[in-house]
Structure formats: C-alpha cells, structure tokens
N, C-alpha and C positions, 0 to 999 in steps of 0.2 A: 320418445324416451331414450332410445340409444345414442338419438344423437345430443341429446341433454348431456349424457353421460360423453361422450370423447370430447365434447368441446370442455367439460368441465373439470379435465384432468389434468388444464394447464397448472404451469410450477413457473414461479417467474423468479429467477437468482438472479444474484447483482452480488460484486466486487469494486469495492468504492472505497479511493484513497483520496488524499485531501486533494489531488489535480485532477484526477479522472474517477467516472465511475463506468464498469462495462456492464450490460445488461443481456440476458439469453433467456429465452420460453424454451420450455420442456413440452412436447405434448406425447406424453407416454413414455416412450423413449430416445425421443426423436427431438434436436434440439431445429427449432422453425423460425427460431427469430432473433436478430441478437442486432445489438447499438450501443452507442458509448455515450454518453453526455458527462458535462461537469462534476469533479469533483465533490465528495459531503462527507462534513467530517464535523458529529456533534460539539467538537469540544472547539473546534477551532471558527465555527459559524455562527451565527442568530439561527434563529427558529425561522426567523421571516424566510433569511435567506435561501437556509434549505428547503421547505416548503416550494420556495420560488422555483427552486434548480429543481424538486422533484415532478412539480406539475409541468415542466416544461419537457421530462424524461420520458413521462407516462402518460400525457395528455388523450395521446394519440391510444396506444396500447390498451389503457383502462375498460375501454370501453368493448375492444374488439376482442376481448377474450372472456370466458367466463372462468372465475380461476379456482383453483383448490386448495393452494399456499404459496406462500413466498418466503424464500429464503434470502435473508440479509445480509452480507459480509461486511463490513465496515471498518474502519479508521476510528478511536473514540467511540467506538460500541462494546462498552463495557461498563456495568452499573448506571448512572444514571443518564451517559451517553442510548445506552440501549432501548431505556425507556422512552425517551424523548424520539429515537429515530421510530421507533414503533409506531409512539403517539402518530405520529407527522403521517406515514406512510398509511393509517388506517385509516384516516382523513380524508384521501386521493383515491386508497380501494377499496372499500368498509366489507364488513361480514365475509375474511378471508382469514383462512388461520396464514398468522405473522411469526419469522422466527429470525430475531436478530442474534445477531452472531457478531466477533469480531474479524476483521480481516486476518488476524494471525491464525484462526479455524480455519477459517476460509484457505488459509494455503497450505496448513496442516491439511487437509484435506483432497486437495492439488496435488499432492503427493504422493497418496496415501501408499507405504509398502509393507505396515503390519510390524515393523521393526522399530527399535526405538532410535530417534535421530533428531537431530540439531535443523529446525527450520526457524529461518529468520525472514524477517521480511526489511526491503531494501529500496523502498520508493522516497517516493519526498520524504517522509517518516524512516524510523527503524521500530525492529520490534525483534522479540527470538524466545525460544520455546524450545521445549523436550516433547518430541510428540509422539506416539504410537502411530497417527495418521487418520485417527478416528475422533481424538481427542488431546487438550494440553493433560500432560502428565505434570511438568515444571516450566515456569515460567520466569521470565526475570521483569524487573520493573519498567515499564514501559512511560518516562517522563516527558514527552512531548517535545515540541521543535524549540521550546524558551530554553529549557532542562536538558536537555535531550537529543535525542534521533541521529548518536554520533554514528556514524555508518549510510546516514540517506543524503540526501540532495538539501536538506534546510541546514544539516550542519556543514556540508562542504562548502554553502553557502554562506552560511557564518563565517566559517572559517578566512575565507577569501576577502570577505566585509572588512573585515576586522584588519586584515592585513593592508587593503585599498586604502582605510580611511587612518590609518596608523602610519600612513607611507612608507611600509618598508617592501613595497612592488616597485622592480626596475622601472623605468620608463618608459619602456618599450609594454611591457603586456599591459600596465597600466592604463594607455592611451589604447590600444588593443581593446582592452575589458568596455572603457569611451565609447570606442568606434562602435564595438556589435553591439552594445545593449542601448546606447542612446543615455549612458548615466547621468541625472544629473548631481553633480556633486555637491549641491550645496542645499538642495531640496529630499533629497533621494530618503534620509532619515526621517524626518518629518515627518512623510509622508506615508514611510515604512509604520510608523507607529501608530498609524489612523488609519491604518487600512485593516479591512475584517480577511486578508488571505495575507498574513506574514508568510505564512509556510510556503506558499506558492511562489511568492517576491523571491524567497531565500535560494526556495529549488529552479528558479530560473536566471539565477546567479550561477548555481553549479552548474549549469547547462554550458555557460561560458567555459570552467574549468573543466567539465569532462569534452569540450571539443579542444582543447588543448594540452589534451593529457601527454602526450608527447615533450611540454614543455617541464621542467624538473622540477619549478616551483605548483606547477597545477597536481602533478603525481603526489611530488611529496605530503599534499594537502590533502589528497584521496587517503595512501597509505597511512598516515596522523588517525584521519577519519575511520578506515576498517579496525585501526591497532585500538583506537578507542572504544570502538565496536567491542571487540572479543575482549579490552578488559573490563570494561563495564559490565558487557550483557552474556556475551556467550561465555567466558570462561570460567565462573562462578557454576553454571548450569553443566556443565564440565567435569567440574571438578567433583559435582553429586552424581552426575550419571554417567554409565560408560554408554555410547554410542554406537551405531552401525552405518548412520548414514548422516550425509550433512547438503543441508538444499538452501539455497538463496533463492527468494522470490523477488522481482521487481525488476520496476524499469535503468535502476540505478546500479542493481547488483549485476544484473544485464551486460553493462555499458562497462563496471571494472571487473568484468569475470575472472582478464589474466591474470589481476591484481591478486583477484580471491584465489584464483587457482596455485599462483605464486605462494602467497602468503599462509593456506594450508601445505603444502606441500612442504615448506619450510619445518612448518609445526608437528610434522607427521600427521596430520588428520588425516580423515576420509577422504578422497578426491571430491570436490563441490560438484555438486548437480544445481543448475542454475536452471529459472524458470522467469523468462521474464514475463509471462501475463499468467497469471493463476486460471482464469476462468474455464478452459479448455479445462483442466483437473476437475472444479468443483463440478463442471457440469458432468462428466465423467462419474466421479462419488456418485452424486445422484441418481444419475441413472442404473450402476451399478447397484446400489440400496432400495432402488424401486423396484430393481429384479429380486431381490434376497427376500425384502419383506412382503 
C-alpha cells in the first residue's frame, strides 16, 4: 500500500510551443525525469498530428509511472484549443486528472515574484500578459503567426520573406540566406502554403537572421519586430497597469536580450529579466505549491 502511494504521486508537466515541447516528472518533490520532443500547438496542427507527436513523447513514460495529474502548458491552449489538447492527452493516459493551461501561465508561473509585472513570451510565437505570478490579471490579444506573433521568430521570419521575395535584399545576404538554408526560390512558397508547420518554416527563417544579427538589415528587422511587439501587445497593457517587474520568456527573446535590454532601457522600464526555457520555474511553482497545500 505504501508503495502504491509514492509511485502514485507522479505529476507530469510539459511546456510546449509550436517547435519544441519540454517534458519533467515530479515525484513529490523531486523532479526524476525530464525530455524534449516535438513541438504541439492546437490551432496550428490536425488532431492526427498531435496525437502522432504525443504518443511518440509518452509512449515510453505512460506506462512506467502510475500518475496523479498532469499539468499542460501550451501554444493555442485557450478555449477550444484547450479542449481538444485535453481530449487527445486523455487518450494516451486515461483516469488521471488533466489540467491545460496556456503557455503564457506556464511562464507567468516561471517567474512567479508575487508583484505585478509584464511577462511576455518570445518563441516562435509572441504572447504578453500582466501577471501577479500566480495568475493573468490582463492580457492582450494574442493573434497567431498569419495575424500576428510580432516579437517571435514567425514574424521576423515574415519579415525577412517578404523582403527576399520583393528583392529589395543586397546580393550579398541574399545569396547568403541561398547558401545556409538551401532556399528554393521558385518552389519555397508553394509549398509554404501546403504544409501543416508554417510557423515553424517562418521561425527557421529567422534563425538565419538572428545568426546575422550583426549585419544592419537582419537587426533592423529584429528591432521593427520588438517595436511592433510593445505597440501592439505590451504598451496598451501598459498603459492600464503600473508595473514592478518585466520578464521575457523564450528561445527568441533569449537570442535579442541586448536588443530587449537596449530598447527598455531607452523607454525607462524595468530592466528585463530574460528566461529562455520556462520549465525549470514551472516545475519550481509546483513544487513550491505541493509544499503550501
């Protein structure tokens, strides 16, 4: 019976944007186990898909743990994003309480300092929030990589597209952009549009321009990208709340920290506190919250 009870106290969290999802077991309070797989992101996938990318995460895991909850972070886990990752995931580990969440909690969370503060998230996607650390208090609209995500890796990737296939890129980075991606130019659209990971296409475009941030037209393209950020998302949310603290999450926000650092510091904000992988926080929360309650 006791031992029914320890092995039954797993907690299986995940943090999942549309490129990568990271994965960690809790057993009490002790984190035992942790891996990365693919990408999920309800609004940007099939059903098949994700299913596909989940059983290939948890195949192994499902079995070897007996669990007690799972907590969800996700990309597009919000309304009927969150039912469908639910649906899917109870599928792979039935009769376990399920709690989705989106990934912008997930790094409200990551954070957590009890003060109210400006956390955004910076991966392939954007996203930004007024948080307490526990919970969104305000939130801005989060329109997706078509709409959207000025501030992540799909729109500096737009950005770049747009400029490649409009020719107004010198020659020099042009053939550059050729060389390391293997572009092809006359197909590249096409097949941009038939494919079920645009978002991912976009952010490993930007991948080319943040390894050339040094050069003036790849910066300038970041800086467009952050200024669009704060006027669309964060300066509104701004303007309702006064702040204490201001955090970037991701692998993007990461990669322009100076940028960000430059660009508040300009504005007078808060100095940025940058976090490129959330999980180490949430699992943190948790464990924290296992000791309180």
């Amino acid at each position: 019976m006791l031992g029914f009870f320890y092995i039954a106290c797993m907690i299986l969290l995940a943090d999942a944007g549309s490129t990568k999802t990271e994965w960690a077991v809790l057993e009490n309070t002790t984190m035992i186990d942790r891996w990365e797989s693919p990408g999920l992101n309800p609004l940007t996938m099939s059903g098949s898909a994700i299913s596909s990318t989940l059983h290939e995460a948890l195949h192994i895991v499902r079995m070897r743990y007996a669990w007690k909850s799972i907590y969800f972070y996700g990309a597009g886990c919000r309304d009927q994003g969150q039912l469908i990752m639910k649906d899917l995931i109870s599928q792979i580990i039935p009769s376990v309480e399920i709690h989705i969440h989106s990934d912008l909690l997930g790094a409200c969370r990551a954070v957590e300092n009890g003060l109210p503060s400006l956390v955004s998230i910076m991966g392939t996607g954007s996203s930004c929030c007024i948080s307490d650390g526990n919970q969104i208090l305000d939130q801005s609209s989060s329109l997706g990589y078509i709409l959207g995500d000025e501030g992540g890796g799909a729109d500096i990737g737009r950005k770049f597209v747009k400029l490649f296939y409009s020719g107004k890129l010198d020659p020099d980075i042009s053939n550059a952009f050729i060389s390391a991606t293997g572009m092809d130019q006359q197909n590249w659209i096409p097949q941009f549009y038939k494919s079920e990971d645009k978002a991912n296409r976009l952010g490993m475009i930007a991948r080319f321009v943040l390894q050339n941030i040094d050069r003036s037209l790849c910066r300038n393209i970041i800086v467009q990208s952050v200024d669009d950020f704060f006027n669309f998302y964060a300066n509104p949310l701004l303007d309702r709340q006064r702040i204490e603290g201001l955090y970037f999450i991701g692998g993007i926000a990461f990669q322009i920290r100076k940028i960000l650092d430059e660009y508040c510091r300009e504005r007078k904000l808060p100095v940025p506190q940058i976090l490129r992988r959330p999980l180490e926080g949430i699992v943190r929360y948790h464990i924290l919250h296992s000791l309180t309650n």
